[in-house]
N, C-alpha and C positions, 0 to 999 in steps of 0.2 A: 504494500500500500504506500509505504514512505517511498520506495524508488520511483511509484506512477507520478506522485506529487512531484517528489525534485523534477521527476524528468519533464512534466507540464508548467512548471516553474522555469525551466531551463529552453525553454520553447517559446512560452510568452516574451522572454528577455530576449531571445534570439529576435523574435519579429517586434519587436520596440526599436532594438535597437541596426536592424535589417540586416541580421547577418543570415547565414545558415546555420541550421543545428548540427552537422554534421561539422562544418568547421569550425567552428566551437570546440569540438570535442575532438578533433584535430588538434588543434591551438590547447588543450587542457593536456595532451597526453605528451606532448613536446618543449612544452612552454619550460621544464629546468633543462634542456637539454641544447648544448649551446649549438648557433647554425656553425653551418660550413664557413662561412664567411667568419664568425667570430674566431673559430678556431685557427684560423689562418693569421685574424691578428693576432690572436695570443701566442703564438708561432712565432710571429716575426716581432713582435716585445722579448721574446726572452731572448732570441739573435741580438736585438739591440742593444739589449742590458750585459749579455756577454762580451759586446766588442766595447761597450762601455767601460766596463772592468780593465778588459784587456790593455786596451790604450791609456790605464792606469786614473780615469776618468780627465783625463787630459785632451779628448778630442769631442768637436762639437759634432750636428748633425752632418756636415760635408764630410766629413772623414769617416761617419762609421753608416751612411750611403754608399762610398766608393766601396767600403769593404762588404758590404751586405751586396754588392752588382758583381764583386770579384769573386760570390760564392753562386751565381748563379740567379741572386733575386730580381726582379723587375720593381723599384720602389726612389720613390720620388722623396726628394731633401726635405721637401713640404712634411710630406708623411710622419718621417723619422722624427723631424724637429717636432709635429706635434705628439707626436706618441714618447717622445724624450719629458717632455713637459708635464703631460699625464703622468709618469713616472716620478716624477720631478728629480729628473737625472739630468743635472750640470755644469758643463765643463769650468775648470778652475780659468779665475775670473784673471785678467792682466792689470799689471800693473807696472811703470816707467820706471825706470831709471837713470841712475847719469851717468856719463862719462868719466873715466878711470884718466886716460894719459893726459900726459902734458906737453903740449907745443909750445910753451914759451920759455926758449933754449935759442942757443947761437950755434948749434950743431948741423953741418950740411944735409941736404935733403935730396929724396928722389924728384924726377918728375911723375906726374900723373901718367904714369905708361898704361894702365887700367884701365882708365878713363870709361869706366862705369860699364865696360865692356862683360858683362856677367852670362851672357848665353857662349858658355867653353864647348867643343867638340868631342873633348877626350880626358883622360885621367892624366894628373901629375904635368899637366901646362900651365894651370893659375892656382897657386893657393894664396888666400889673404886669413890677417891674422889680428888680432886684439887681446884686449885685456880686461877684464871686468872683476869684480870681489863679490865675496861672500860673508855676510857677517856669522860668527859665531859666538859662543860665551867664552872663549879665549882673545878672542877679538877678531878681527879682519884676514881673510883666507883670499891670497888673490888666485886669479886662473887666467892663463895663456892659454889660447888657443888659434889650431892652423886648421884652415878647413880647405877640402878639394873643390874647388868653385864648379867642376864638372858635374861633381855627384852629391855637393854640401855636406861631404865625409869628412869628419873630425878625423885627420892623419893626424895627430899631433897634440898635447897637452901637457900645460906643467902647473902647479901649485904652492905657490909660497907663503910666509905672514909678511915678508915685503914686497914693494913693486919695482923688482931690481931687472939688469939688462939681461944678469946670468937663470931669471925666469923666463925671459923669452927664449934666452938662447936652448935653453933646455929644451923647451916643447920644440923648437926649429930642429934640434936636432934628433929627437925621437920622430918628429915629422919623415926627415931623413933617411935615417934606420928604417923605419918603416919601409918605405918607398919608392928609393934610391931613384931619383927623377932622372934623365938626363940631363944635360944640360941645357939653358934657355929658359927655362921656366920661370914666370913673373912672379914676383915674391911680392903683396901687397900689404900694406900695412897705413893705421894715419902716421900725421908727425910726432909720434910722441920719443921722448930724450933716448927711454929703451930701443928703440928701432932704429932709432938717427944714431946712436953711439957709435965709435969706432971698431969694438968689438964684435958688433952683430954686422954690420957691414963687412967686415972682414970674411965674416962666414959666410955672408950671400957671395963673397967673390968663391972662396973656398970650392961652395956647392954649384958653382956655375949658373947662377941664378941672376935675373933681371929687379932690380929693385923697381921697389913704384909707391908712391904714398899721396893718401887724399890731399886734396886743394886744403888749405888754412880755413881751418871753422867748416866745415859742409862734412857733415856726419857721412849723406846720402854715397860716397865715392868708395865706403866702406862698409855699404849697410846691408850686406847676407852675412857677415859673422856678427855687427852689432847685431841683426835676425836672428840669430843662434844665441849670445845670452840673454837678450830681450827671452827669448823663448826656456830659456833654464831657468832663468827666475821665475817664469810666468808657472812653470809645472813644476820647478822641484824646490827651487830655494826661498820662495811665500812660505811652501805651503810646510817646509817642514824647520824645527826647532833646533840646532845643530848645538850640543853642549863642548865640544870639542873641533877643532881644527883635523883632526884626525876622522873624527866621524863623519867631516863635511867631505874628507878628498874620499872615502869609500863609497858613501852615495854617487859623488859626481864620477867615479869613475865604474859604478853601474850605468845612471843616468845617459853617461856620454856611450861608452864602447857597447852599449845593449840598446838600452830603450830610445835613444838617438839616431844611433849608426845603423841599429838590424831591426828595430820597431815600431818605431815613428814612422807614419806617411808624409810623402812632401808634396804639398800639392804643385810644386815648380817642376817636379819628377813622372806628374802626372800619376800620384798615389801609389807610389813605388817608394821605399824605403831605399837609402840612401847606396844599400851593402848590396840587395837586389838591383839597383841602378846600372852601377860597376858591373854585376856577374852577368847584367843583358847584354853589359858593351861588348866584353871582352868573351863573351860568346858569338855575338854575332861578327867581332872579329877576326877569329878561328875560323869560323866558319866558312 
């Protein structure tokens, strides 16, 4: 008798409100049961929130698009960025900083050989190089660094508590070691007193190397390694607390030789990591 009632109850409602009865009770026996559609984006949320992770939560919606296209998925930056948001998953936020060297010295100088010339052909033709700090609770941790302007490959790093010549010349010559350029290679750098000295000049004749340093005051002639630790600070030295100098050069030389060099996407690389850049070249050079 109760089941004639609901079901006469459940038939009124349906013609009130002009559906069928039949899907009605469609729509009742499905209704917790998620669609196809939902399950596809709960699918591709936990891809996002995977490569979220993975990128150390360091990469916004363009980079963890490329990687979600490079797996095969068809999904727009639109997408990702709003389904990042629903999550409320967000990339570490930037923030400036300033300028380490000093050009105001009476020490001789390169010319602008560079001359902003940043699209290279090949490996170990351009590297340019700077200096930027890390504060710690010991105090100030500086860091040299050479980068390959072909593939924006960290060849090269040194780390001091001063901002002396024999820090550059360190990271120039593990550059070196590393790499053993031939000769010719443009050596960039701004005018700071470390790069203009007579000892580091000396070693760019040593290494057969072309000197070259930015125009007076104009950042822009140096600005893919400034790019590189704009971009360290922005993901590793905000976000993290360093109580020692010691503890800073072990992060950064995670940071640099791992999550830089073999993990980071560059979008200049066309979302290629720096170390896969290099292994296309030199593969389709063989070839």
């Amino acid at each position: 008798m109760y089941k004639h009632r609901l079901q006469f109850r459940v038939e009124k409602m349906c013609d009130v409100l002009k559906v069928s009865s039949s899907g009605y009770y469609k729509w009742l026996k499905y209704r917790d049961k998620p669609s196809a559609r939902e399950l596809k984006r709960r699918r591709l949320m936990k891809r996002i929130r995977y490569f979220f992770y993975h990128f150390k939560r360091r990469a916004g919606s363009p980079t963890i698009t490329e990687a979600l296209r490079q797996e095969g998925r068809r999904v727009s930056s639109r997408t990702v960025s709003r389904l990042m948001n629903e999550m409320g998953l967000k990339s570490i936020t930037v923030r400036k900083y300033k300028a380490t060297t000093n050009s105001n010295h009476s020490l001789p100088v390169f010319d602008n050989v560079l001359d902003r010339q940043f699209k290279v052909l090949a490996p170990n033709k351009v590297w340019v190089t700077d200096i930027t700090y890390i504060g710690t609770g010991e105090g100030w941790l500086y860091l040299a660094s050479v980068m390959d302007l072909f593939s924006r490959k960290i060849v090269g790093w040194s780390v001091g508590s001063r901002m002396t010549r024999e820090l550059v010349i360190d990271a120039l010559d593990q550059a070196f070691e590393r790499r053993n350029p031939a000769p010719g290679l443009i050596h960039h750098s701004d005018r700071g007193s470390q790069y203009a000295s007579e000892e580091y000049r000396a070693r760019l004749v040593d290494y057969g190397m072309i000197g070259s340093m930015s125009r007076k005051g104009n950042c822009y002639d140096n600005a893919c390694i400034e790019s590189f630790h704009s971009t360290l600070k922005k993901e590793l030295v905000y976000q993290t607390k360093f109580r020692t100098r010691k503890q800073a050069e072990k992060e950064l030389y995670v940071y640099i030789e791992f999550d830089y060099n073999r993990l980071r996407f560059h979008s200049t690389l066309g979302y290629k990591t720096a170390h896969q850049f290099e292994l296309n070249y030199f593969k389709m050079v063989a070839s």
